[in-house]
Backbone as JSON, one array per atom type, in Angstrom:
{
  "sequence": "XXXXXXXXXXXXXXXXXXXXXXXXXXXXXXXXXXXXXXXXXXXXXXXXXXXXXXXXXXXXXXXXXXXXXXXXXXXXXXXXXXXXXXXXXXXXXXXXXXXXXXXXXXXXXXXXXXXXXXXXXXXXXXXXXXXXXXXXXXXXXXXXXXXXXXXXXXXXXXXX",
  "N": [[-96.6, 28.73, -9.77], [-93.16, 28.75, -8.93], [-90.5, 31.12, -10.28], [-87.96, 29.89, -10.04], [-88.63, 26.71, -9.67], [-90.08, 26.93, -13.04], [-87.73, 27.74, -14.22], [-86.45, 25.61, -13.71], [-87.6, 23.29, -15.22], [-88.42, 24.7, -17.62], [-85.8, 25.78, -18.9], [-85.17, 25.73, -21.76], [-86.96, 27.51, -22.71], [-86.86, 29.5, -21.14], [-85.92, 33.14, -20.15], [-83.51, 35.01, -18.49], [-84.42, 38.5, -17.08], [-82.34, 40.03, -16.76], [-81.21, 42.06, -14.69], [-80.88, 44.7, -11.84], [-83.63, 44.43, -9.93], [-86.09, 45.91, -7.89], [-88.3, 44.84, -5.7], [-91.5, 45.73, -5.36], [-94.71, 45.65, -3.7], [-97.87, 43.84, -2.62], [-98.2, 41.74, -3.81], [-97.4, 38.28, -4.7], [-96.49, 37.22, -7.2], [-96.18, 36.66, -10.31], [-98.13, 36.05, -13.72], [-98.43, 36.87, -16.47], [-99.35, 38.36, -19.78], [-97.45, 39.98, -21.98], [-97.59, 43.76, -22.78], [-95.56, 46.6, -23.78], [-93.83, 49.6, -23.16], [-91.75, 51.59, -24.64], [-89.99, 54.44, -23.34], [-88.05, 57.36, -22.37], [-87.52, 59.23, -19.58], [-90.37, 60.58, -19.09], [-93.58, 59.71, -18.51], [-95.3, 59.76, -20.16], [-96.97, 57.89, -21.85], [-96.49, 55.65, -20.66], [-98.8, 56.38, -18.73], [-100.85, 56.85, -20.39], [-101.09, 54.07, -21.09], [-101.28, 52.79, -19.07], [-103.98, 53.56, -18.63], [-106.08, 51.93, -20.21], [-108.12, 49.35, -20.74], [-106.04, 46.54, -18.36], [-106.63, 43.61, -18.74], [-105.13, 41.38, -17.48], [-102.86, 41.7, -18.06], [-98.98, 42.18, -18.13], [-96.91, 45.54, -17.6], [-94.37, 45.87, -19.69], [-91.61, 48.28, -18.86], [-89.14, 49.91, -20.68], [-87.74, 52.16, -19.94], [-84.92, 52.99, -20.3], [-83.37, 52.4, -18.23], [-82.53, 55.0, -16.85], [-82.52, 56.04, -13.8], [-82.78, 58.48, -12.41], [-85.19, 59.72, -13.07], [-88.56, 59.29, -12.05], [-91.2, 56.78, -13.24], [-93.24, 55.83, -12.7], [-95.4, 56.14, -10.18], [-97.64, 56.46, -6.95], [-100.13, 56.98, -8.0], [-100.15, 56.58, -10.46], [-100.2, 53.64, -10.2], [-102.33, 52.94, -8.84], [-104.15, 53.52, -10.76], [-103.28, 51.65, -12.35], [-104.02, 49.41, -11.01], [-106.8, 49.38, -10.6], [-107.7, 49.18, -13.66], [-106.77, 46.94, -13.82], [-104.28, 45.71, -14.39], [-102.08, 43.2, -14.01], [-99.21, 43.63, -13.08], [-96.36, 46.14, -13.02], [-93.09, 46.17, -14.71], [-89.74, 47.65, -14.6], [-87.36, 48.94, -16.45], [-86.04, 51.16, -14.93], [-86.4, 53.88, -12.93], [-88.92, 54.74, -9.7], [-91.5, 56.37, -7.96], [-92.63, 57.18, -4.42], [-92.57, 54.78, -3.18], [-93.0, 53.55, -0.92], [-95.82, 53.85, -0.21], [-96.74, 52.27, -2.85], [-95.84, 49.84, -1.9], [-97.33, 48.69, -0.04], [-99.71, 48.27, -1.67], [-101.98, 46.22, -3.67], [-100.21, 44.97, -5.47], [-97.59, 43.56, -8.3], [-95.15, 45.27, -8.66], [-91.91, 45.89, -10.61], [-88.78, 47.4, -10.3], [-85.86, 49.58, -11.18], [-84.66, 51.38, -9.0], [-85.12, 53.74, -7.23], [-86.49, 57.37, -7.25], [-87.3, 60.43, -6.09], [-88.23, 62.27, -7.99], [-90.47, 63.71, -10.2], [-91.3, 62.84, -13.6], [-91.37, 64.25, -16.82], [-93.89, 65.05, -18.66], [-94.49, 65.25, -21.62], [-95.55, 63.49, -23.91], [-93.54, 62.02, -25.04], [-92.42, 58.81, -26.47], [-93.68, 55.21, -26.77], [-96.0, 52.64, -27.33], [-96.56, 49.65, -27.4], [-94.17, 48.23, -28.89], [-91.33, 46.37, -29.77], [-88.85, 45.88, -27.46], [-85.57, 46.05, -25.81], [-84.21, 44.93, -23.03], [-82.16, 43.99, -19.92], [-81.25, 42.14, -21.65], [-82.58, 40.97, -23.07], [-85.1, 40.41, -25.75], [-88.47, 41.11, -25.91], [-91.49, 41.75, -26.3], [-95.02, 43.05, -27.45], [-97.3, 40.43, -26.43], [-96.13, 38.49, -26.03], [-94.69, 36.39, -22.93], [-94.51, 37.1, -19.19], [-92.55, 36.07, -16.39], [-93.16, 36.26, -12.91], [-91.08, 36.41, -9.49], [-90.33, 37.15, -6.27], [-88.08, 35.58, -6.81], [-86.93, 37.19, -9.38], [-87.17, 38.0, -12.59], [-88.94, 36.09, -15.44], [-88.7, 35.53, -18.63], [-90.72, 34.82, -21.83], [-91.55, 33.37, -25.14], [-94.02, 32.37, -25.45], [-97.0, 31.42, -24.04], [-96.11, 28.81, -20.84], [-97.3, 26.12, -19.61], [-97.98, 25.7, -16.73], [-98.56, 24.84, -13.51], [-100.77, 25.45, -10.72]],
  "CA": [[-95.34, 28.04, -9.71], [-92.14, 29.64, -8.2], [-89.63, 30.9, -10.73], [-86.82, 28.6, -9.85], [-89.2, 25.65, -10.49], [-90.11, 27.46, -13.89], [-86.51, 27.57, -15.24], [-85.79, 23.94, -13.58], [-88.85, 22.96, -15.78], [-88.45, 24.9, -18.35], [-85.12, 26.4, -18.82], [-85.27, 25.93, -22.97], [-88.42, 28.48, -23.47], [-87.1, 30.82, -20.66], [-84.94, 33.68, -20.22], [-83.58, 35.41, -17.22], [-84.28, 39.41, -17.35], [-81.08, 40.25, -16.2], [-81.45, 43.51, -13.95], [-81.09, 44.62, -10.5], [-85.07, 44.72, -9.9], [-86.49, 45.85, -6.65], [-89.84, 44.08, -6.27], [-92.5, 46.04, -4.64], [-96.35, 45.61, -3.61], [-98.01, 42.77, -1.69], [-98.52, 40.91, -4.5], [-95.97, 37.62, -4.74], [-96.73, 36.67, -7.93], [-97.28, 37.06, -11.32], [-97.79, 34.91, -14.96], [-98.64, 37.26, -17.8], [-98.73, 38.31, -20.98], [-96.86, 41.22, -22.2], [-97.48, 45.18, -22.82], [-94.93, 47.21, -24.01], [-93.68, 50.55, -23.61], [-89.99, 52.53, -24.99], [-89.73, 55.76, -22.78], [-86.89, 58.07, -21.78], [-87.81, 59.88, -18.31], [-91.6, 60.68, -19.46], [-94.38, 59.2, -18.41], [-96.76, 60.06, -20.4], [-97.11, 57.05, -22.43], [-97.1, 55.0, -19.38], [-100.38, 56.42, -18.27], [-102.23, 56.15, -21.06], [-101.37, 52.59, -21.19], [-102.33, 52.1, -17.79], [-105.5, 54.15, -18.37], [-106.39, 50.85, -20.76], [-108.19, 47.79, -19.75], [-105.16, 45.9, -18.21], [-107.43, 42.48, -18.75], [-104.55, 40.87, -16.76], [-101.63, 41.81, -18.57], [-97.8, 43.26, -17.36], [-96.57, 46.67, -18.9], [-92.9, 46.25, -19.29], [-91.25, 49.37, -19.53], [-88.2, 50.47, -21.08], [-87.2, 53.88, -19.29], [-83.34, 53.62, -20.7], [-82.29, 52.39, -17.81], [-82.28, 55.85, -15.87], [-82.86, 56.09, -12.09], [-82.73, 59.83, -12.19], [-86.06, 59.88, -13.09], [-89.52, 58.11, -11.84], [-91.33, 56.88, -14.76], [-94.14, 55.08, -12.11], [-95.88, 56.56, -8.57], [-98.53, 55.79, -6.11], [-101.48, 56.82, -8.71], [-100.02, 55.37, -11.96], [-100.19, 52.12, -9.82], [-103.28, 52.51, -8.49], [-104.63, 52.96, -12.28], [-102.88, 49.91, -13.14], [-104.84, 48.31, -10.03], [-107.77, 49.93, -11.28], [-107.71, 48.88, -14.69], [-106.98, 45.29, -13.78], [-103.06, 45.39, -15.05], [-101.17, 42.33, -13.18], [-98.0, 44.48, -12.35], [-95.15, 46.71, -13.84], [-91.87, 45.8, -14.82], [-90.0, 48.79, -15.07], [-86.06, 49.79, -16.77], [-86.25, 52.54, -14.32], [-87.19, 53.66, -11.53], [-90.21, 54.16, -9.48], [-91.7, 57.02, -6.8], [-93.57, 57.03, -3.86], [-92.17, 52.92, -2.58], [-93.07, 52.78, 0.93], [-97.17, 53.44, -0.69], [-96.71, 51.09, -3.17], [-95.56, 48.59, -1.37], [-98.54, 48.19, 0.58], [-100.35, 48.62, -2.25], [-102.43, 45.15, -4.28], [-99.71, 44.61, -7.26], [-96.37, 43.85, -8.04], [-94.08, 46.39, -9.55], [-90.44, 45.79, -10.62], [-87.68, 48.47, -10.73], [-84.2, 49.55, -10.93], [-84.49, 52.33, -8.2], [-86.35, 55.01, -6.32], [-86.12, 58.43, -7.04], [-88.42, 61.51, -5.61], [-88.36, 63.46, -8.74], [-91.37, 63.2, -11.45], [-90.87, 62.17, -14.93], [-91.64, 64.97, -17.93], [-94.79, 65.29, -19.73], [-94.08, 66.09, -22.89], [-95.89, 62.73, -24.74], [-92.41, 61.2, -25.33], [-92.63, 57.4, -25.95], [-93.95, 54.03, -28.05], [-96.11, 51.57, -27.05], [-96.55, 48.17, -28.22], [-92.98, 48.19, -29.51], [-90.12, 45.35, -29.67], [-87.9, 46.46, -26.18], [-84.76, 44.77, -24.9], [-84.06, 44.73, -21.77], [-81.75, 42.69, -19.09], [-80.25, 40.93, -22.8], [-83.61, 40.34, -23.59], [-86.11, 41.16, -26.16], [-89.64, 41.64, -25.24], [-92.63, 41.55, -27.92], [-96.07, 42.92, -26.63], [-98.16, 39.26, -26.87], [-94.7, 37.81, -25.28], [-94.75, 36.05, -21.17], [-94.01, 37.07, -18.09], [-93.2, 35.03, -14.5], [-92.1, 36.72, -11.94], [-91.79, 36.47, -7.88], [-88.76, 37.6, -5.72], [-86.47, 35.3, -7.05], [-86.68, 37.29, -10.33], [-88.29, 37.96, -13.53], [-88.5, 35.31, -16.26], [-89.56, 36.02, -20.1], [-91.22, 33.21, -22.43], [-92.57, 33.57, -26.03], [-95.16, 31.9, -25.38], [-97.28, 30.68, -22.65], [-96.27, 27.7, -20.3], [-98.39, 25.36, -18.92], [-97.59, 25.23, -15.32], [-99.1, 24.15, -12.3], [-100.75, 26.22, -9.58]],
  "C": [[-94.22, 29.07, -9.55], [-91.36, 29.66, -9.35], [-88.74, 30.11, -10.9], [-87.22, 27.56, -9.96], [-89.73, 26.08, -12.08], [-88.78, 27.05, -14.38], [-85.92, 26.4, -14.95], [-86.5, 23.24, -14.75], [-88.7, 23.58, -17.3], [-86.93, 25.67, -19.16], [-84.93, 26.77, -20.69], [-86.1, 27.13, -23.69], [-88.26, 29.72, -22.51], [-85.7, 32.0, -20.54], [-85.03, 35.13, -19.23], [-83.56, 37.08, -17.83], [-83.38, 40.09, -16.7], [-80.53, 41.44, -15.24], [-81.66, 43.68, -13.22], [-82.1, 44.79, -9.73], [-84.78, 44.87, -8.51], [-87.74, 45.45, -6.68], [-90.81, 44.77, -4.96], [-94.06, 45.84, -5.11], [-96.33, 44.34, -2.92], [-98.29, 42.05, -2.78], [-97.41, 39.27, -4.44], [-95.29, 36.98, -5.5], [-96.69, 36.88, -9.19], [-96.66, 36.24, -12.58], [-98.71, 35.59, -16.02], [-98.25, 37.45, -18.49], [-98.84, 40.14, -21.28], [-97.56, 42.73, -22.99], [-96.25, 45.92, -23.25], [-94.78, 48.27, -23.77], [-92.12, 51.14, -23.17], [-90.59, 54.1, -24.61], [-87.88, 56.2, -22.16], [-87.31, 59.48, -20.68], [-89.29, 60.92, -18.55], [-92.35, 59.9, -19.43], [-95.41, 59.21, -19.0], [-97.45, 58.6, -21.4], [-97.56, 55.52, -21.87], [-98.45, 55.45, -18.98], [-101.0, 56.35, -19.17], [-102.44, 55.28, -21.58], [-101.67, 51.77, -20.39], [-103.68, 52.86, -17.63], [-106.5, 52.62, -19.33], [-106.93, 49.51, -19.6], [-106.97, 46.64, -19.59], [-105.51, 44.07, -18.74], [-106.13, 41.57, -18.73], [-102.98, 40.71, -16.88], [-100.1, 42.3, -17.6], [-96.83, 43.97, -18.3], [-94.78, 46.53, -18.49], [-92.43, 47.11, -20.12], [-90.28, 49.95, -19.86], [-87.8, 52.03, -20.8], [-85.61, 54.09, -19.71], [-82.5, 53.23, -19.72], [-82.22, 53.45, -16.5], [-83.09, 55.6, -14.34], [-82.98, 57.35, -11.57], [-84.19, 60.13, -12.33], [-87.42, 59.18, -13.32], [-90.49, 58.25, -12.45], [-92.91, 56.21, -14.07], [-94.24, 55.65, -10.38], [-97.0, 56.06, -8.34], [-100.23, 55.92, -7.11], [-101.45, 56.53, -9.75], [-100.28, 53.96, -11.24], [-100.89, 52.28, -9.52], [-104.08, 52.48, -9.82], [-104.41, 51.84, -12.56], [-103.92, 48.8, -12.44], [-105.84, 48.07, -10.24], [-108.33, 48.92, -12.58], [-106.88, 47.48, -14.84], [-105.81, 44.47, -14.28], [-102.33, 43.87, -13.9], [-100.01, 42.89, -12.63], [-97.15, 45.42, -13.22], [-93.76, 46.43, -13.63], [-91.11, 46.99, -14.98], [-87.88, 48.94, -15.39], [-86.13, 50.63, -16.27], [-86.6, 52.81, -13.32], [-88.87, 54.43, -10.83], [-90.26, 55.7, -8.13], [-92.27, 56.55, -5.93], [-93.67, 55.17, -3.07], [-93.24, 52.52, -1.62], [-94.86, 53.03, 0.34], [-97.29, 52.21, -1.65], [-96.27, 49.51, -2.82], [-96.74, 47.92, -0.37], [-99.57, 48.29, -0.22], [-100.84, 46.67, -3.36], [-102.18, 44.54, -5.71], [-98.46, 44.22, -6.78], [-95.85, 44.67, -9.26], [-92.28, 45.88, -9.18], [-89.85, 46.79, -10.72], [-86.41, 48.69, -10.27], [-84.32, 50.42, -9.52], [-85.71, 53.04, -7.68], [-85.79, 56.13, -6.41], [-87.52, 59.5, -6.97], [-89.07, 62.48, -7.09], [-89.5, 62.96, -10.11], [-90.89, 63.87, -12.12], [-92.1, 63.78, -15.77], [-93.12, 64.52, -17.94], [-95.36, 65.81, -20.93], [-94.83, 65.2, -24.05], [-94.33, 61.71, -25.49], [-92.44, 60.14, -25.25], [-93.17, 56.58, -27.19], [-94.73, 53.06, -27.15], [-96.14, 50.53, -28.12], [-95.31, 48.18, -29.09], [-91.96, 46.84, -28.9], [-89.15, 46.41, -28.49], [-86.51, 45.5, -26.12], [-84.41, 45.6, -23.57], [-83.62, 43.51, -20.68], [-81.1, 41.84, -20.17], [-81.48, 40.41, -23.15], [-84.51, 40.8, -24.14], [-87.37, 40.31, -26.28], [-90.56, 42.33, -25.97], [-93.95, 41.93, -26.83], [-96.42, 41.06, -27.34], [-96.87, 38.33, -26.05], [-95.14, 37.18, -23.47], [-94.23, 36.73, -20.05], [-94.11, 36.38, -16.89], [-92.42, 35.92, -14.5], [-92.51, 36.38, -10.31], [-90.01, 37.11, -7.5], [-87.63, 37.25, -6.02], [-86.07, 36.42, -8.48], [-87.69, 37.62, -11.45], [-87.7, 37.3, -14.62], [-89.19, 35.96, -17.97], [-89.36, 34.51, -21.03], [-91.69, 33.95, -23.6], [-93.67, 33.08, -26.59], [-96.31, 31.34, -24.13], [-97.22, 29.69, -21.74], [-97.2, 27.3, -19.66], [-98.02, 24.66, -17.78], [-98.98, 25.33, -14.38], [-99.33, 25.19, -11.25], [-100.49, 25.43, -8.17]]
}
């Protein structure tokens, strides 16, 4: 079901993630349930939560916000693909586009920048996030498609 039928449908249980996403991968879709992780321009926390069995989940990731530095590239997303994640949401931005975009996911993000992200172990998963005016519980929902990304605390029961 398309976002915009989602919040016609449900507009009481949902809530818009408020942020200038760019939406890459061929994917067009996605209706899971939440992942967590609080980073500041370090990835390292990100990969070894996409080294995890994704078993159909989406890691949304709190990067702070920055665009200076990409917190997600072409082989963190193919792990995620790998390991069976549904997509990444990402406060932040993202390397390597024009591969991921032809690539069998969707990924959200603020930006694109060339420059990789620290490795220093800096980070939190499974932590309470906000993001977009919205906070974001691992075990929490996600819809998303181009119009947007929606957040639910719980799962709806929509219609394919």
């Amino acid at each position: 079901m398309k976002t915009a039928d989602l919040i016609d449908n449900y507009a009481d249980k949902l809530s818009l993630v408020h942020l200038p996403f760019q939406r890459i991968g061929t994917k067009a879709h996605l209706a899971a349930q939440v992942q967590t992780v609080k980073c500041f321009e370090d990835n390292s926390v990100v990969r070894t939560e996409l080294e995890t069995p994704g078993e159909g989940r989406v890691l949304v990731v709190d990067g702070g916000g920055s665009t200076r530095i990409a917190l997600l590239g072409d082989m963190l997303t193919q792990l995620a693909i790998d390991n069976k994640w549904a997509g990444v949401v990402l406060n932040a931005a993202i390397r390597d586009s024009a591969d991921i975009a032809r690539m069998n996911t969707l990924v959200f993000a603020l930006a694109t920048s060339p420059v990789k992200s620290a490795k220093e172990g800096w980070g939190k998963a499974g932590c309470r996030i906000h993001i977009g005016g919205v906070e974001i519980k691992p075990g929490d929902w996600l819809y998303a498609d181009a119009d947007g990304v929606l957040h639910s605390k719980e799962q709806l029961p929509i219609r394919r």
